[in-house]
N, CA, C and O atoms as a Tinker XYZ file with bonds, in Angstrom:
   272  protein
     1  N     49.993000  155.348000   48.317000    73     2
     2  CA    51.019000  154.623000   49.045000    64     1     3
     3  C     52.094000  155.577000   49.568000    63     2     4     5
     4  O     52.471000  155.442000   50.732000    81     3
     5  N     52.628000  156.555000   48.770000    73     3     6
     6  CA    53.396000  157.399000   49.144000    64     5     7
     7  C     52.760000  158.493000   50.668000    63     6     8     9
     8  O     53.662000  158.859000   51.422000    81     7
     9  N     52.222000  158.661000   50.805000    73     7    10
    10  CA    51.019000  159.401000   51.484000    64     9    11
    11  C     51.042000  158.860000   52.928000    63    10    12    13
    12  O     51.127000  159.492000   53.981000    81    11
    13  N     50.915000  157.107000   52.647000    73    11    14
    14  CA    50.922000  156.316000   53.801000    64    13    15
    15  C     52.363000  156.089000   54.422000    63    14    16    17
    16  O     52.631000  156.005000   55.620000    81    15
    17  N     53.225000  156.008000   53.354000    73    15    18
    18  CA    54.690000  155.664000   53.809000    64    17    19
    19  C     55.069000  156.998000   54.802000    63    18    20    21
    20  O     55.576000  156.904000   55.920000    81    19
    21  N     54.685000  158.302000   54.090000    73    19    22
    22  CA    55.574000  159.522000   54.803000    64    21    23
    23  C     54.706000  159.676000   56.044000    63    22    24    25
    24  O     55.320000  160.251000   56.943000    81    23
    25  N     53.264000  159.279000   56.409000    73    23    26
    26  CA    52.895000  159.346000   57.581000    64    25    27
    27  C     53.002000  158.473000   58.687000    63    26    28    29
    28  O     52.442000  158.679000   59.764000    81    27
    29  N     53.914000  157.231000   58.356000    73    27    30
    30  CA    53.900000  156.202000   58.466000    64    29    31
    31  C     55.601000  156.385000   59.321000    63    30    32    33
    32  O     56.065000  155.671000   60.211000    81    31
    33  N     56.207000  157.566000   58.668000    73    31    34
    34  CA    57.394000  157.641000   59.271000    64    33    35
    35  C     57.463000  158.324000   59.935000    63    34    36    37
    36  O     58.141000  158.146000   60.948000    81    35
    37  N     56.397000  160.130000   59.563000    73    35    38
    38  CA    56.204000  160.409000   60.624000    64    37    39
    39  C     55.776000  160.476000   62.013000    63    38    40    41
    40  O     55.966000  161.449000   62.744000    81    39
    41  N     55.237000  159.482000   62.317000    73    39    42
    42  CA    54.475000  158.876000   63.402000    64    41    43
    43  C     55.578000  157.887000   63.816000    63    42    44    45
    44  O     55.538000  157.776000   65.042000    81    43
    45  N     56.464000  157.191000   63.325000    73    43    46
    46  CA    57.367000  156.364000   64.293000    64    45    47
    47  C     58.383000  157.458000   64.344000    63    46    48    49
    48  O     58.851000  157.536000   65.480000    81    47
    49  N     58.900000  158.350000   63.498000    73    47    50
    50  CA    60.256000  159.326000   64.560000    64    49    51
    51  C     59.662000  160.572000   65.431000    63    50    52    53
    52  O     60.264000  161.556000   65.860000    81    51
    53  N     57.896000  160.110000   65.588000    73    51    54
    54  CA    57.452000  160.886000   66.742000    64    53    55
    55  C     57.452000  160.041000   67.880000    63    54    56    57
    56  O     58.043000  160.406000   68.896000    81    55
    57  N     56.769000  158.789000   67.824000    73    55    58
    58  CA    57.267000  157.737000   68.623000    64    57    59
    59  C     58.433000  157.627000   69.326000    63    58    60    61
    60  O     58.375000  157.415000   70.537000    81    59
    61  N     59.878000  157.778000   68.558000    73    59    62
    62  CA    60.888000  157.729000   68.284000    64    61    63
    63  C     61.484000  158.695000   69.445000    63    62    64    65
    64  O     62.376000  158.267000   70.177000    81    63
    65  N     61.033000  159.850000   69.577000    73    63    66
    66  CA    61.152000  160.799000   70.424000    64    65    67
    67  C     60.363000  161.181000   71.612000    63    66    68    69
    68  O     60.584000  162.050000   72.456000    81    67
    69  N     59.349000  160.299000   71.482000    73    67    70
    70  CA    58.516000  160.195000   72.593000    64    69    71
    71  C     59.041000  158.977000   73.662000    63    70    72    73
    72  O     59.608000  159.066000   74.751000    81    71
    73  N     58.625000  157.864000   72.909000    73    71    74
    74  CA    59.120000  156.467000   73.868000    64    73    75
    75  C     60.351000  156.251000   73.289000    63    74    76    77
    76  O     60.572000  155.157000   72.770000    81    75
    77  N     61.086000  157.011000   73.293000    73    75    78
    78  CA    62.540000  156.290000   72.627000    64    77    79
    79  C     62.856000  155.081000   71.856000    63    78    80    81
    80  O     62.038000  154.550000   71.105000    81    79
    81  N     64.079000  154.640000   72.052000    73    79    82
    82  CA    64.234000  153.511000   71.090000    64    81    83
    83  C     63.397000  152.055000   71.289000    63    82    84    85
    84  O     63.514000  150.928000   70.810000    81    83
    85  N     62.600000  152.620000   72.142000    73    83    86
    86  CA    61.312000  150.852000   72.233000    64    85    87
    87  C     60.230000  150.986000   70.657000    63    86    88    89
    88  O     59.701000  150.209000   69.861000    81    87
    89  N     60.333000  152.357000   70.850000    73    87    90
    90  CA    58.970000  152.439000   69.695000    64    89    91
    91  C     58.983000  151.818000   68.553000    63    90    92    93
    92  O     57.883000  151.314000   68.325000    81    91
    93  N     60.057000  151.563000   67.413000    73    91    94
    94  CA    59.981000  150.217000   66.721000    64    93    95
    95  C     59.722000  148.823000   67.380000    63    94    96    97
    96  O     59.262000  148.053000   66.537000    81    95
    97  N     59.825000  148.409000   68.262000    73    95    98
    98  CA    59.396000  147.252000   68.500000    64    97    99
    99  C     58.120000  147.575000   68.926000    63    98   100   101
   100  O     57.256000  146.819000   68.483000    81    99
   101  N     57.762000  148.398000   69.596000    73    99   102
   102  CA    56.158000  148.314000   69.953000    64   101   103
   103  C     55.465000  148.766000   68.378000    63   102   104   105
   104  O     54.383000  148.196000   68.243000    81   103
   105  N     55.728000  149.404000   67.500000    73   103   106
   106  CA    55.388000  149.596000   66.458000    64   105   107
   107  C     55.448000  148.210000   65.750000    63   106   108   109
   108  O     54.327000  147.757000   65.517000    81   107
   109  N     56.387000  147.504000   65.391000    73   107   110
   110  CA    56.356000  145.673000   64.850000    64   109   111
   111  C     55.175000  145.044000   65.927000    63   110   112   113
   112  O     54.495000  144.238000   65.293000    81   111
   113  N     54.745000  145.144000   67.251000    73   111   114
   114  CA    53.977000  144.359000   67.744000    64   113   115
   115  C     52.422000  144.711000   67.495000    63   114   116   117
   116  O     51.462000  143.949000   67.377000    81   115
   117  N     52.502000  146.293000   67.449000    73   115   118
   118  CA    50.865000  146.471000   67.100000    64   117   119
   119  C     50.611000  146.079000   65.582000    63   118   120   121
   120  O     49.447000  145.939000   65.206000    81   119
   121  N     51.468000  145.931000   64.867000    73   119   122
   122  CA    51.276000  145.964000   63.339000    64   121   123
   123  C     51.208000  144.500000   63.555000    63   122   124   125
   124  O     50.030000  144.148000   63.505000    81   123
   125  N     52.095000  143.410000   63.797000    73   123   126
   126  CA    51.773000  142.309000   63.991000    64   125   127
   127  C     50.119000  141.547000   64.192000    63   126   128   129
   128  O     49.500000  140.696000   63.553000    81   127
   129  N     49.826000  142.382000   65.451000    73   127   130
   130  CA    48.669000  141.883000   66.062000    64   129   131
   131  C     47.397000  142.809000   65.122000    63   130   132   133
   132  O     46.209000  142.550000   64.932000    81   131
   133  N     47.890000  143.472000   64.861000    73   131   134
   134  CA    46.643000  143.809000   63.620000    64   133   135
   135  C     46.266000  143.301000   62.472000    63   134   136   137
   136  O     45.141000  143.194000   61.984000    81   135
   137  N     47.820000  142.843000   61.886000    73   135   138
   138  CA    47.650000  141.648000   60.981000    64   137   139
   139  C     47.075000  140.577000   61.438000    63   138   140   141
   140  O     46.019000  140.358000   60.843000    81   139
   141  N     47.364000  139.697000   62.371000    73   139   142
   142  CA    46.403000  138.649000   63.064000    64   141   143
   143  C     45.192000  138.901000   62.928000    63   142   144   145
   144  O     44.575000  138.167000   62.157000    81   143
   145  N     44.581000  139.808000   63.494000    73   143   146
   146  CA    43.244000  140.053000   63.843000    64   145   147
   147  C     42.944000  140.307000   62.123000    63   146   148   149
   148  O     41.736000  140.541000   62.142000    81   147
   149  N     43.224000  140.359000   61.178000    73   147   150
   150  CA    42.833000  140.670000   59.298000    64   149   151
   151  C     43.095000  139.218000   59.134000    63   150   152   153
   152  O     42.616000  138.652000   58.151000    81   151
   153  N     43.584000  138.763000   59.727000    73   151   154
   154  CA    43.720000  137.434000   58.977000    64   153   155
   155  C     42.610000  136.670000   59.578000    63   154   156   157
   156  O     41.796000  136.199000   58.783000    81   155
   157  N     42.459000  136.498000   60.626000    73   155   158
   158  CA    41.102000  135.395000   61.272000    64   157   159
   159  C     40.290000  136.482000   60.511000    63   158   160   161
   160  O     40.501000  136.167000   59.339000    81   159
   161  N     39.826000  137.112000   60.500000    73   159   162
   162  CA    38.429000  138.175000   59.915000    64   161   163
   163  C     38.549000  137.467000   58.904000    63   162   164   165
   164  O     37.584000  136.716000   58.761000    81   163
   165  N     39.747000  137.329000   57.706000    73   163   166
   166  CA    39.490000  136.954000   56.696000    64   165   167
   167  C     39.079000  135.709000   55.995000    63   166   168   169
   168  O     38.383000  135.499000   55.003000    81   167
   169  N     39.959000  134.684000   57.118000    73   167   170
   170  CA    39.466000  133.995000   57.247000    64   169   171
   171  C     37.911000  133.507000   57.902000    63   170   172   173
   172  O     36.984000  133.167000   57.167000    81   171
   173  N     37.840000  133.532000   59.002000    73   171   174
   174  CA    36.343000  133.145000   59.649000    64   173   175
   175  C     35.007000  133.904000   58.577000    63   174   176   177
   176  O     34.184000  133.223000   57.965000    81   175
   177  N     35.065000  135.565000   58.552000    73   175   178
   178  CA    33.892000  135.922000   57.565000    64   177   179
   179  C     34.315000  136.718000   56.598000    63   178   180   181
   180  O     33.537000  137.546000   56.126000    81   179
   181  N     35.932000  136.579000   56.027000    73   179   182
   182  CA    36.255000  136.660000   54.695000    64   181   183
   183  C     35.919000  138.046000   53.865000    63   182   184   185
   184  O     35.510000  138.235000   52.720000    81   183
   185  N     36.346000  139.121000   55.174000    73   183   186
   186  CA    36.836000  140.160000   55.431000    64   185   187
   187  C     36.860000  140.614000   56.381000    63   186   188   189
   188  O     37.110000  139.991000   57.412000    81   187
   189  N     36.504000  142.349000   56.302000    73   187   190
   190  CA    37.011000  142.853000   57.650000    64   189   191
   191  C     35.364000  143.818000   57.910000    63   190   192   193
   192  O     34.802000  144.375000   56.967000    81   191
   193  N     34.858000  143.839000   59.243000    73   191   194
   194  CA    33.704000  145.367000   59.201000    64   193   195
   195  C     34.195000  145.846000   59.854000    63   194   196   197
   196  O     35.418000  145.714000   59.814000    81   195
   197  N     33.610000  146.715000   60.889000    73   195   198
   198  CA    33.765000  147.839000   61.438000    64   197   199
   199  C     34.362000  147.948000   62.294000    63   198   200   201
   200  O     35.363000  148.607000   62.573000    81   199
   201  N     33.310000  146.783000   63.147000    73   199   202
   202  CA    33.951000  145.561000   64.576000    64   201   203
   203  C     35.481000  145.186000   64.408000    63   202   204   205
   204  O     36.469000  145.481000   65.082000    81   203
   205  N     35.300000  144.363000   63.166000    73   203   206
   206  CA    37.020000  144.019000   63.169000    64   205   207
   207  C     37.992000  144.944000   63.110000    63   206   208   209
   208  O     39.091000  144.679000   63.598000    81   207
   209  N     37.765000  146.083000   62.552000    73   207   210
   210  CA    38.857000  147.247000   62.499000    64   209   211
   211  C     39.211000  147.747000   64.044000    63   210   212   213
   212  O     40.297000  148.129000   64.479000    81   211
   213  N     37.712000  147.594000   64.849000    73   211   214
   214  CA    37.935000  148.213000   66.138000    64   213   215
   215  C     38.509000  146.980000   66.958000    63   214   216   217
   216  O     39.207000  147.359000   67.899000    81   215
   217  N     38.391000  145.580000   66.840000    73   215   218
   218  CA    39.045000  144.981000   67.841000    64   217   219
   219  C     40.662000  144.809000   66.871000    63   218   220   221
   220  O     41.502000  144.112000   67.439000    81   219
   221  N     40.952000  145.231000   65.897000    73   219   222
   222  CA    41.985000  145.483000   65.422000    64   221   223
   223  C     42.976000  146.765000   65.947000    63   222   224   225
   224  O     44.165000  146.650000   66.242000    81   223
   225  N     42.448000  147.585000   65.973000    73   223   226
   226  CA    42.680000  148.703000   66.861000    64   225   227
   227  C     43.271000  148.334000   68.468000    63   226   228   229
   228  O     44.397000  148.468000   68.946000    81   227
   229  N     42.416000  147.987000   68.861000    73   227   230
   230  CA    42.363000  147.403000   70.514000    64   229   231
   231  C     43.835000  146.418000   70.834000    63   230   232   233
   232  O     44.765000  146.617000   71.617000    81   231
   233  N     43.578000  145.342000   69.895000    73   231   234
   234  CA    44.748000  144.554000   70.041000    64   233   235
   235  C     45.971000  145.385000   69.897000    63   234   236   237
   236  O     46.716000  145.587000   70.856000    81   235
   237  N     46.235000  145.974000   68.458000    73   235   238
   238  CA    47.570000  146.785000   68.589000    64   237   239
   239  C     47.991000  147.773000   69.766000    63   238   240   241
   240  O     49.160000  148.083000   69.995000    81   239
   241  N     46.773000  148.275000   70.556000    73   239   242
   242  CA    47.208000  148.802000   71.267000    64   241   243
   243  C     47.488000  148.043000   72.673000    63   242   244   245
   244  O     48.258000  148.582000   73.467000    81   243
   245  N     47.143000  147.341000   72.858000    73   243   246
   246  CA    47.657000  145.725000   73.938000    64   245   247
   247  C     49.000000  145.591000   73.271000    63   246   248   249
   248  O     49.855000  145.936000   74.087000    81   247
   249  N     49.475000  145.279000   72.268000    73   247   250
   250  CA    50.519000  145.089000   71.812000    64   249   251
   251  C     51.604000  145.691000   72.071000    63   250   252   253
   252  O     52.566000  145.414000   72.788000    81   251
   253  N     51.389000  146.410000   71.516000    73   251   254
   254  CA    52.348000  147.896000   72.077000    64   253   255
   255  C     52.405000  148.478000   73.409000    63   254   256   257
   256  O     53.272000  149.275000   73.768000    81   255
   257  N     51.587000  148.111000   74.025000    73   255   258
   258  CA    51.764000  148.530000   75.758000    64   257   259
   259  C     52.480000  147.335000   76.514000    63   258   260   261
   260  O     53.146000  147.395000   77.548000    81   259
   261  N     52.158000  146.191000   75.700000    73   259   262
   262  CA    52.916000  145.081000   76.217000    64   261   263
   263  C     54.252000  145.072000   75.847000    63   262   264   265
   264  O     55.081000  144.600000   76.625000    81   263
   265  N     54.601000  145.552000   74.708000    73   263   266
   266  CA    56.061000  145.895000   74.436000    64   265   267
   267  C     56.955000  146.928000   75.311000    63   266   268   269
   268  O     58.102000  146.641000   75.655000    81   267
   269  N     56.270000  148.267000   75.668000    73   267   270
   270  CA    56.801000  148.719000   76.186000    64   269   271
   271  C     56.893000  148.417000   77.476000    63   270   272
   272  O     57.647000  149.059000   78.208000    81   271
């Protein structure tokens, strides 16, 4: 967990300096929509494969382009 948190920060105050101050919100929208997409998976076939990780992927990044 620790591992995930510090890469987790480093990647938004790279964000941070890349797309400026949008990148938390586009960061809350891809994380959002990735959660969505874990939750129907989990629901409908009550996890996640490979597929779902990749249209998990896909969405956050719709997300985040739509934010910015």
């Amino acid at each position: 967990r620790e591992t995930v948190a510090i890469a987790a920060a480093l990647a938004l105050g790279l964000a941070v300096v890349l797309a400026g101050w949008a990148a938390p919100a586009m960061a809350l929208a891809a994380l959002a929509a990735a959660a969505g997409v874990g939750a129907v998976a989990r629901a409908k076939i009550g996890g996640q494969t490979g597929d779902v990780l990749g249209a998990a992927q896909q969405m956050a990044l719709v997300a985040a382009l739509a934010m910015a």
